[in-house]
C-alpha positions in Angstrom: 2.0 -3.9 -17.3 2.6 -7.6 -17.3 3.0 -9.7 -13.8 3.9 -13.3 -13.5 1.8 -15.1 -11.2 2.7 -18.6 -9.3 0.6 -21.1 -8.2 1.3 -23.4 -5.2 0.1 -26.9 -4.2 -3.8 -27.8 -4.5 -4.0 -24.4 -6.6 -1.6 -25.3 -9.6 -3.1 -28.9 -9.6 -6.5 -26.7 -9.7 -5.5 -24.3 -12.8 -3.5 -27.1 -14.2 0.0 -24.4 -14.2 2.5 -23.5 -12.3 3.0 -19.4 -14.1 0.7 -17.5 -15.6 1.7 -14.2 -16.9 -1.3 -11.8 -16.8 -1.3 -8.2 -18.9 -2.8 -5.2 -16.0 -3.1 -1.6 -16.5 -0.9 0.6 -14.6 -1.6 1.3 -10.8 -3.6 -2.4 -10.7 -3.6 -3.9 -7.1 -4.1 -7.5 -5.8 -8.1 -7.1 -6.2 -7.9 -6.2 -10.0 -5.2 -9.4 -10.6 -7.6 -12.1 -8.6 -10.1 -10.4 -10.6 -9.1 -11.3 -14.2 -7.1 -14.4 -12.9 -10.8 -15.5 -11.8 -12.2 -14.8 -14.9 -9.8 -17.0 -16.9 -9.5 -19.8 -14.0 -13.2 -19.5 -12.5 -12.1 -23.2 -10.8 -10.2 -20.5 -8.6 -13.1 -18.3 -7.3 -14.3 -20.3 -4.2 -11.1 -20.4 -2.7 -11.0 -16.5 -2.9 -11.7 -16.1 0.8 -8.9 -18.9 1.6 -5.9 -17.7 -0.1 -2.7 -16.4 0.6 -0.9 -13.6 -1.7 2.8 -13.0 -2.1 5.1 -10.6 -3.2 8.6 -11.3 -3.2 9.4 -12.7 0.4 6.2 -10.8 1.5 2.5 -11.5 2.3 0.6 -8.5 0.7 -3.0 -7.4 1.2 -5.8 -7.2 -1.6 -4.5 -3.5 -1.8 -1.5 -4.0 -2.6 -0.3 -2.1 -5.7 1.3 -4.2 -8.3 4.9 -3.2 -10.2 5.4 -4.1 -13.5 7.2 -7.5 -14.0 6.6 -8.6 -10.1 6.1 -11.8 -9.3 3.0 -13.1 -7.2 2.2 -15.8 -5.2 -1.0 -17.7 -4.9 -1.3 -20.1 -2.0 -3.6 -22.0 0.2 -3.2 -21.2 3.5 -0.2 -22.7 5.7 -1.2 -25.4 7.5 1.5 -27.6 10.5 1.7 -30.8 11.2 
């Protein structure tokens, strides 16, 4: 199945894109997209433990189980001012 990811602020200055559409086998969650994201933007990995994930209007967890053509957000954490 194929997911469109989207990356926000320092992260798409960091990958150097805004989309990436990534190709997962059925029943793939969170962990198994940061997974092969990682391995194709390894610039990515040390802010593993930092980021946010979105789908839809929703935060999700590293569970989360994926549907085909969803769109995902990755974003550094909020932060006020």
């Amino acid at each position: 199945m194929k997911v469109r990811v989207q990356f926000y602020a320092q992260l798409r200055d960091l990958v150097g894109m805004r989309e990436l559409d990534v190709d997962l086998a059925e029943g793939a969650t969170v962990h198994d997209l940061l997974d092969e994201i990682y391995s194709q933007q390894p610039a990515l990995r040390p802010h593993d433990k930092s980021i946010l994930i979105g789908a839809g209007v929703e935060f999700v967890d590293r569970n989360y189980e994926l549907k085909p053509r969803e769109e995902i957000s990755i974003m550094p954490p909020v932060q006020g001012g």
